[in-house]
ZAMARGU-4260 file (C-alpha; in steps of 0.2 Angstrom, whole numbers, plus 5000, padded with zeros to 4 digits):
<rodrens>
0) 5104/4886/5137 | 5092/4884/5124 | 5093/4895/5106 | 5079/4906/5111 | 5085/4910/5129
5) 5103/4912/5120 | 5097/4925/5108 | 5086/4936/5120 | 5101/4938/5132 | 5112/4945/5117
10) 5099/4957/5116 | 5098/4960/5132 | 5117/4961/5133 | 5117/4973/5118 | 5103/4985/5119
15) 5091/4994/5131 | 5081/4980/5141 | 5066/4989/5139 | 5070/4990/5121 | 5066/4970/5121
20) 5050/4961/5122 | 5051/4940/5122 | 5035/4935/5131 | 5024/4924/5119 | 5010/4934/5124
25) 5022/4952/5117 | 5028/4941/5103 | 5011/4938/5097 | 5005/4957/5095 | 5019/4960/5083
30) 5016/4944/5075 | 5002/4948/5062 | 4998/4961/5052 | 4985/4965/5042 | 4984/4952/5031
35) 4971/4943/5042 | 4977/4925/5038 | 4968/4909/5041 | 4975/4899/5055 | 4990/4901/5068
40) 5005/4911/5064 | 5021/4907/5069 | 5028/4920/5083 | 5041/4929/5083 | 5056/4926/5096
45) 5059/4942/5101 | 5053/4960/5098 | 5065/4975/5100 | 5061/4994/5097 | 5075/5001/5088
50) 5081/5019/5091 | 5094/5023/5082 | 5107/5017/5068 | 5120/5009/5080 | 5105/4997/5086
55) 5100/4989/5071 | 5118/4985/5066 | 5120/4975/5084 | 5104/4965/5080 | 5111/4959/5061
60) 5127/4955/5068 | 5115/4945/5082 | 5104/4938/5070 | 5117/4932/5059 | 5127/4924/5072
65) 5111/4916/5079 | 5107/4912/5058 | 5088/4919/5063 | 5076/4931/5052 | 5074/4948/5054
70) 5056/4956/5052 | 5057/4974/5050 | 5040/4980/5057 | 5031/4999/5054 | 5013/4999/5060
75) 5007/4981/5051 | 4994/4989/5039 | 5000/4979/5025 | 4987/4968/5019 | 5000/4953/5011
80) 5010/4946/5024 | 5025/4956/5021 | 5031/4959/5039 | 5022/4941/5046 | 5034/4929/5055
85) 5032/4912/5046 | 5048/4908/5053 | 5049/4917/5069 | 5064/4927/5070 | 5066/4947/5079
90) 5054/4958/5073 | 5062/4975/5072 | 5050/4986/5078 | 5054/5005/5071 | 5038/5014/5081
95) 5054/5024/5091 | 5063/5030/5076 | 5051/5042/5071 | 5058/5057/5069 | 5058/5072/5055
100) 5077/5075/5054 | 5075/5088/5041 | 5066/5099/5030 | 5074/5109/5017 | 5059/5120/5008
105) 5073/5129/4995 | 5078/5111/4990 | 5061/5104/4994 | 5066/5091/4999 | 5061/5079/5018
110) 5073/5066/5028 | 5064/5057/5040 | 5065/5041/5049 | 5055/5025/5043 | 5047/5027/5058
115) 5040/5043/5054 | 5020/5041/5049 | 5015/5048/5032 | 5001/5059/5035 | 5015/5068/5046
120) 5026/5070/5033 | 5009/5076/5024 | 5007/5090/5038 | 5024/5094/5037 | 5025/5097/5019
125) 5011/5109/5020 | 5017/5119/5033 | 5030/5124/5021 | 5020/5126/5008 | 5024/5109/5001
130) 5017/5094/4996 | 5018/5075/4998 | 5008/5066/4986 | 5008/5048/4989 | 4996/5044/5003
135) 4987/5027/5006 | 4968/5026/5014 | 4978/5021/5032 | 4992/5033/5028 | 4985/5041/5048
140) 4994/5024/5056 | 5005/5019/5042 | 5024/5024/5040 | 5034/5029/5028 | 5046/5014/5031
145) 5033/5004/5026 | 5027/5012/5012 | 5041/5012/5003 | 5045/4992/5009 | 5030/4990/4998
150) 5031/5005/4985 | 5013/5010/4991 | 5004/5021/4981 | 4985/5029/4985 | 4971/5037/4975
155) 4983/5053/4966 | 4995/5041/4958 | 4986/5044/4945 | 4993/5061/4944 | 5008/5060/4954
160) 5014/5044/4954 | 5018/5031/4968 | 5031/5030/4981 | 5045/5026/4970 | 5042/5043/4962
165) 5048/5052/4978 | 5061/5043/4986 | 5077/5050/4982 | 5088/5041/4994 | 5091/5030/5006
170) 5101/5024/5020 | 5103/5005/5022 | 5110/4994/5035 | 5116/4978/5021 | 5115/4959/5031
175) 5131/4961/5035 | 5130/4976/5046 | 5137/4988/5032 | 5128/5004/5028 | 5125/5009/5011
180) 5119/5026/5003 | 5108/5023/4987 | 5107/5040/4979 | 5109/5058/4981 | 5101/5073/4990
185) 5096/5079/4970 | 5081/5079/4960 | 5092/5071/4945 | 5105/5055/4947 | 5109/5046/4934
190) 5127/5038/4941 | 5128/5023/4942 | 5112/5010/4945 | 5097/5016/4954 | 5099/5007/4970
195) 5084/5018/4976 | 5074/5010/4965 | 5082/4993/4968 | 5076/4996/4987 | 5059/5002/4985
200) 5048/4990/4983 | 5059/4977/4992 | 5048/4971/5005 | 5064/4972/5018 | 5069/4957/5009
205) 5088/4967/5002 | 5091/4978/5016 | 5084/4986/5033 | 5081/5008/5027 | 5084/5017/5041
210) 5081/5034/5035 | 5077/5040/5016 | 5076/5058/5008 | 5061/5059/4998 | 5056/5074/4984
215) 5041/5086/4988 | 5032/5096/4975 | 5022/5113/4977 | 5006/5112/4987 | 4991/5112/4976
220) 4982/5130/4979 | 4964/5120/4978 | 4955/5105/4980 | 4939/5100/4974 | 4931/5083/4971
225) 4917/5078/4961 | 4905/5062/4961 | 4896/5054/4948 | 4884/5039/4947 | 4878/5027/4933
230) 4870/5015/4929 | 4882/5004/4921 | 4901/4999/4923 | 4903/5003/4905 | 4898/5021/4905
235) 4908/5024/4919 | 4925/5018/4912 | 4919/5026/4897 | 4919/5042/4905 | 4935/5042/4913
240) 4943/5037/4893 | 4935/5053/4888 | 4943/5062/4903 | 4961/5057/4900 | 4957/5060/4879
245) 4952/5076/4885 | 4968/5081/4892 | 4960/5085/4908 | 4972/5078/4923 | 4964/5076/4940
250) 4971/5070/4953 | 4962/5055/4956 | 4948/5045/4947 | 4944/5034/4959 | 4926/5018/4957
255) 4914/5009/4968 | 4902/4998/4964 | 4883/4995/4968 | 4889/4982/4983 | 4903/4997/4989
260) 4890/5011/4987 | 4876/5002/5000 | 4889/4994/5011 | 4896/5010/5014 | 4878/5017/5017
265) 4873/5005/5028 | 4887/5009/5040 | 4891/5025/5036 | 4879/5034/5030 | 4885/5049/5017
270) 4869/5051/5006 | 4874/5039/4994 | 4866/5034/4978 | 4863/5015/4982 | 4852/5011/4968
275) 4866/5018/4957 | 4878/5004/4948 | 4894/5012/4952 | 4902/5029/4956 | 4916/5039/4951
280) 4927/5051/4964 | 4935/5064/4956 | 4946/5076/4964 | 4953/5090/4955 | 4967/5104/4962
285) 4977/5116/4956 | 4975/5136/4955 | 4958/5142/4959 | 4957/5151/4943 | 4959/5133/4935
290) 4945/5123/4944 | 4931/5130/4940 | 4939/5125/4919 | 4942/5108/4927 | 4926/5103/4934
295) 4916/5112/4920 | 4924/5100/4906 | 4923/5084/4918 | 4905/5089/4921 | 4902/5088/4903
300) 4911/5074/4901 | 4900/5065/4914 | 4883/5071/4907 | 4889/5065/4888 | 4891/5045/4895
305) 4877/5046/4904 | 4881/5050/4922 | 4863/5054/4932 | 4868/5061/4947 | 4882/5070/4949
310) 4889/5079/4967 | 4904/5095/4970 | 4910/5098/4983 | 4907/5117/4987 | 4914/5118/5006
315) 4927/5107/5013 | 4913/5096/5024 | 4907/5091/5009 | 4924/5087/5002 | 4928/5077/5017
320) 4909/5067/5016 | 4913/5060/4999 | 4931/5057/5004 | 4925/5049/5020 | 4914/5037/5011
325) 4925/5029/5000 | 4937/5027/5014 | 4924/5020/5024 | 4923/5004/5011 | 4936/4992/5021
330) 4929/4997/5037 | 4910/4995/5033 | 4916/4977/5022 | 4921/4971/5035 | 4904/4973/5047
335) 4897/4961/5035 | 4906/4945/5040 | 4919/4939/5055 | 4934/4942/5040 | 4936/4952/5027
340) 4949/4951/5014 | 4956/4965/5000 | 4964/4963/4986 | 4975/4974/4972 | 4975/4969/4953
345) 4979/4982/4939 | 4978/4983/4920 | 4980/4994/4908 | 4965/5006/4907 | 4958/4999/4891
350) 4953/4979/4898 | 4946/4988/4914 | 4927/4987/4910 | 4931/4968/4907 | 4941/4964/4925
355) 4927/4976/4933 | 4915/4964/4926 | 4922/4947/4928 | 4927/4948/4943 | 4909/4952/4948
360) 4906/4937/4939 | 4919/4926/4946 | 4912/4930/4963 | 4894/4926/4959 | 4901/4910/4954
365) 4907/4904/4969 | 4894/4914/4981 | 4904/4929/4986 | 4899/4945/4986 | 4914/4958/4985
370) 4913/4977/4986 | 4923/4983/4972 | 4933/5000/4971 | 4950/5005/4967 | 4960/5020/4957
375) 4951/5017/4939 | 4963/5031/4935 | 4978/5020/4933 | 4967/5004/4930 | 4968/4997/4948
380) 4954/4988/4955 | 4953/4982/4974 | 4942/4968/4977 | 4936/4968/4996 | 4930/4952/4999
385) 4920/4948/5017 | 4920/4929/5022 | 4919/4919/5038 | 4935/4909/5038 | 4925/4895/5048
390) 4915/4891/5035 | 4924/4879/5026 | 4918/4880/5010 | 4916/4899/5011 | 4934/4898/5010
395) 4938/4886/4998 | 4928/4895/4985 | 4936/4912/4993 | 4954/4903/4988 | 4947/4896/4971
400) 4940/4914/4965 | 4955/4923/4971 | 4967/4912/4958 | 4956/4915/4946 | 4955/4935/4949
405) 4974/4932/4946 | 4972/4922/4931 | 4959/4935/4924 | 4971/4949/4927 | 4986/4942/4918
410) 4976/4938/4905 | 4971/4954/4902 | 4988/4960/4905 | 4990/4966/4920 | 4997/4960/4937
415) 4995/4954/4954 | 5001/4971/4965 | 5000/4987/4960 | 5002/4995/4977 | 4999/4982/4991
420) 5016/4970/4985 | 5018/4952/4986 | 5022/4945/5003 | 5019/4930/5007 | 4998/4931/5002
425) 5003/4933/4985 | 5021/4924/4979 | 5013/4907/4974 | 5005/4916/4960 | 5020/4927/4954
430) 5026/4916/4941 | 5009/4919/4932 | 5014/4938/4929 | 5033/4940/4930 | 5044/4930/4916
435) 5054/4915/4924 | 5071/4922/4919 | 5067/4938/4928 | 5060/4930/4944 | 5079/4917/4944
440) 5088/4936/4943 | 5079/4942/4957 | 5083/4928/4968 | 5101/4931/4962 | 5100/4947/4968
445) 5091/4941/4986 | 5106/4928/4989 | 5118/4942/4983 | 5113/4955/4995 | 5109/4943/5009
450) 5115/4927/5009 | 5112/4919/5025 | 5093/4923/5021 | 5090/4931/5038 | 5081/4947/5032
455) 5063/4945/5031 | 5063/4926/5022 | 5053/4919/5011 | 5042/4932/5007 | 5040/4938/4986
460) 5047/4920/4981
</rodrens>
């Protein structure tokens, strides 16, 4: 019998057979993620949809008996390879565990599965009065699980912080089929080390979560946003210096460029200034008698670097058109070539004008034409790059700008991820921002926590 047809009759054996996909043509589908690679990927051996605690501790004891990866798997939006499978292996599937198993409004406080999807656990949240604040631009397909595989983070993280700021703890099943509790059901913990942390942000590379307790906070009463052209990058970044001098706090400040602006427009259309250089989104929330102070002073703001068109939202259509377009950029990117690439580099706040900028340059150099936004806020900057892999030298220059978007971004001191994570796309350049004797303690930790390397391989370093 050979190796494959040995593991897919454990499986078999051990869970629900209609729990277990193993066709090539299955394999594939859950193969890929968002990353949108160039070339074959290797497929995984087998697909399983987990239900339940007791089913994901039969397939490590499986996997370590058959010395073969697992891949745990939410809904694939990551755009880094973090849940590919370079090595084949069983990619845990966690579609079926998708289940709220509490809500405590008193505590405010949710426990959900990781396959719960986020915007639910949004919905949830305000059904109670509650908030969940970390939401990425897919968070209506992505899942929790992933999110906090990859610490995701979103366009209020500015205000509110990323996913790391919310997970309070977490079940694990370890490689060797133990389970392991990482925090508490409390606001505070300070015993011991934060193992929550130590998970968040993992990549499913330390341990498979299968369900976490995460912190809400108080609805905002209010939501308004605000968008204001220029005519140059400087003025813009500028203006959202003056912001945060100001003491103003919205909850996100987030930029296109001229390239996102008529993109968008082209597709999308949402009355968009396209002769404009760039664009700010603002949104703003909190108690109505506190808006109207809010957009006031951020108007002003505006008006003193120069902005020359600037939009409110007055109704919630119009709140949901300015919303709607800088969502749109991915999507409309992507119309412009057979592939389309994104990208995730961050700095602190005051070398943004400079990475806005050279990166535009860096592109013109080699003939790329990238649509620029991201969440200025925090000093992140997403790079959407359309390209058609089958042009050769499209590509090479596509690989040569992208290491030197990384080499510009260390320089300015900053880093690689600030929300996507590593994967595989991005863990040949890691070395450039994290110190070597840091990098040698996290593989110490990797063989530590999982030492026959069979929980999602290779990717990070």
């Amino acid at each position: 019998m050979s190796m494959k047809n040995s593991l897919i009759k454990d499986l078999e054996n051990n869970l629900p057979r209609r729990n277990v996909l193993s066709s090539r043509e299955e394999c594939y589908a859950y193969s890929v993620d968002a990353s949108n690679p160039k070339g074959d990927s290797s497929i995984a051996d087998a697909v399983v949809f987990v239900e339940n605690v007791e089913q994901v501790q039969k397939i490590v004891k499986i996997a370590n008996e058959h010395k073969i990866p697992i891949i745990c798997r939410g809904a694939g939006t990551n755009v880094v390879g973090a849940c590919a499978t370079p090595c084949g292996g069983i990619v845990l599937n966690f579609s079926r565990m998708n289940h709220i198993l509490s809500l405590n409004s008193q505590n405010m406080t949710i426990k959900v599965e990781p396959g719960v999807i986020v915007e639910d656990i949004r919905k949830a949240a305000q059904e109670q009065g509650l908030y969940y604040p970390p939401a990425p631009s897919n968070m209506k397909v992505s899942t929790i699980g992933g999110s906090i595989a990859q610490n995701s983070a979103g366009a209020e993280s500015f205000k509110y912080g990323t996913t790391k700021d919310y997970v309070l703890d977490l079940t694990v099943v370890m490689a060797d089929g133990q389970i392991l509790k990482t925090g508490s059901n409390t606001i505070k913990n300070a015993a011991g080390y934060n193992l929550t942390s130590l998970f968040t942000g993992s990549e499913g590379t330390l341990g498979i979560i299968v369900d976490a307790t995460l912190k809400l906070i108080p609805q905002p009463e209010v939501k308004k946003v605000l968008m204001a052209y220029f005519d140059t990058t400087e003025n813009s970044i500028m203006a959202v210096n003056s912001i945060i001098e100001k003491k103003i706090r919205p909850s996100t400040i987030d930029f296109m460029d001229k390239n996102a602006l008529q993109t968008v427009e082209r597709f999308y259309p949402a009355n968009l200034r396209i002769d404009k250089e760039c664009a700010l989104i603002i949104e703003i929330d909190g108690f109505e008698c506190d808006i109207e102070y809010q957009k006031d002073n951020i108007i002003n703001i505006m008006k003193e670097h120069n902005a020359t068109d600037i939009q409110y939202s007055s109704n919630e259509d119009e709140f949901n058109r300015i919303w709607m377009a800088r969502r749109s950029s991915m999507g409309a990117c992507a119309m412009l070539k057979p592939n389309v690439t994104t990208d995730d580099v961050i700095v602190p706040r005051e070398n943004l004008s400079k990475l806005v900028k050279r990166i535009q340059c860096i592109c013109e150099k080699y003939n790329l034409t990238p649509c620029l936004v991201g969440h200025v806020g925090d000093g992140s900057i997403h790079p959407q790059i359309p390209i058609d892999y089958k042009d050769e030298t499209e590509y090479k220059n596509y690989k040569l700008a992208k290491s030197e978007i990384y080499k510009l971004t260390a320089e300015l001191g900053g880093t690689i991820s600030g929300e996507h994570g590593i994967g595989s796309a991005k863990k040949e350049y890691l070395p450039g921002v994290i110190n070597a004797v840091a990098l040698n303690y996290m593989r110490t930790i990797k063989q530590t926590f999982d030492p026959n390397n069979i929980l999602n391989p290779y990717k990070i370093f």
